[in-house]
C-alpha positions, 0 to 999 in steps of 0.5 A: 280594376283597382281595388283599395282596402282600408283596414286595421288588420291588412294581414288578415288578406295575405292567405286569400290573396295569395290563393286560387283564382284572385292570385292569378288574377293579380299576377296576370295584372287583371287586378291591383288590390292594395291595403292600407293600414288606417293606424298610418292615418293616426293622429294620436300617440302609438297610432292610436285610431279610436276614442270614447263616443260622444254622448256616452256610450259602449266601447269605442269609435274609429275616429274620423280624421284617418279615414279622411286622410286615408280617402284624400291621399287614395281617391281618384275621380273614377273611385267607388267608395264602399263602407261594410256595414250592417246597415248597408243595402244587402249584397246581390249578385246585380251589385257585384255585376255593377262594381265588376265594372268600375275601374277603383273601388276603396273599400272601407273596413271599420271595427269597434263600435263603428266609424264616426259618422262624418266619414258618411259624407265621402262614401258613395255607399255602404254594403252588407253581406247580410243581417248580423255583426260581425267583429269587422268588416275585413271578412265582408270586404274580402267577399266583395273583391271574390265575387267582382273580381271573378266576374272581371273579363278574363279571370275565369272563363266567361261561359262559367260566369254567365251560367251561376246561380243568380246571374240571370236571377235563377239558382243554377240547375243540378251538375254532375261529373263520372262516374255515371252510377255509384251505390245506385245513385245515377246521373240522369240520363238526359245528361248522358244523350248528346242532346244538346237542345233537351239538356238546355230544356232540362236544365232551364226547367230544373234551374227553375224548379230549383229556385221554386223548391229552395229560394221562392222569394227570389222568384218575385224579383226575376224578369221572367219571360213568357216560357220561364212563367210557363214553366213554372206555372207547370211546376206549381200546378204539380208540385202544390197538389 
């Protein structure tokens, strides 16, 4: 995969890209993620990119030309183009599966007041990380590229992938590690019994439990099959009385 960025601020990556798995991913050739400086793009003086909005109004607004540019030189006809905006769908974990298989993605980080609106017809969508502004959109695309880019095969180990919270629609089920007891808090002793059928069991029904107890309202989007509704019909009836 290749994944393009377009910034202003193309320091603001050095330290996430050359840290931890995404570092490993790039020098195992997983993935190519290049910045590009949109003030390269400029057409005024002292790579000026941004100018008065038409109309009046606040602050300032990423001027259209650069982007154009930019998106001319970098597109292929396999890209993906995705603008961070808060006025974008919000991010699931089934769009970062979706992109996870796309071969290039240029992501476009705007600041300011926004991006002139005619940059709305070289986009194929625009993406939030949630309901709030941010001063930029370099933290959204940085949080984009981790959560594709781990789910590229080969970047870490595909069992891990498929048991996290959201892959199937469930929040995962409760971990824990040695020592088995400490300060009278213990690890269940399900996990210790070498019962692989009753940890799945336990696991499932907890996974369950847990998103009933903490994210309710992801529970109306999940497909659920027949044991999983069993179990949580089991959940409510002794978790509501």
């Amino acid at each position: 995969m290749k994944i393009d960025i377009i910034t202003i601020f193309p320091e603001f990556f050095q330290p996430f890209l050359e840290t931890s798995i995404i570092k490993r991913a790039i020098e195992q050739n997983l993935v190519t993620i290049d910045l590009h400086q949109l003030r390269d793009y400029a057409h005024q003086k002292h790579n000026k990119i941004d100018d008065t909005i038409y109309g009046g109004g606040v602050g300032m607004l990423m001027q259209f030309p650069p982007f154009y540019d930019a998106l001319e030189k970098l597109r292929t006809k396999n890209t993906h183009v995705i603008m961070l905006t808060p006025q974008g769908k919000v991010y699931k974990q089934k769009k970062a599966i979706k992109l996870s298989q796309k071969k290039h993605i240029i992501l476009i980080c705007g600041h300011y007041e926004g991006i002139d609106a005619r940059v709305d017809n070289f986009i194929d969508e625009e993406i939030s990380i949630g309901d709030y502004v941010l001063t930029g959109g370099e933290i959204p695309a940085m949080i984009l590229s981790d959560s594709i880019i781990r789910l590229i095969p080969g970047v870490i180990q595909q069992a891990s992938s498929e048991e996290d919270s959201l892959q199937n629609g469930w929040l995962k089920y409760p971990q824990f590690t040695k020592p088995d007891s400490y300060q009278g808090f213990d690890v269940p002793e399900i996990l210790k019994s070498g019962h692989h059928k009753n940890i799945e069991n336990w696991r499932k029904r907890q996974s369950i439990l847990k998103t009933y107890q903490k994210r309710p309202d992801l529970i109306k989007t999940i497909k659920m099959t027949d044991e999983e509704k069993q179990i949580l019909d089991e959940i409510k009836s002794k978790t509501d009385k």
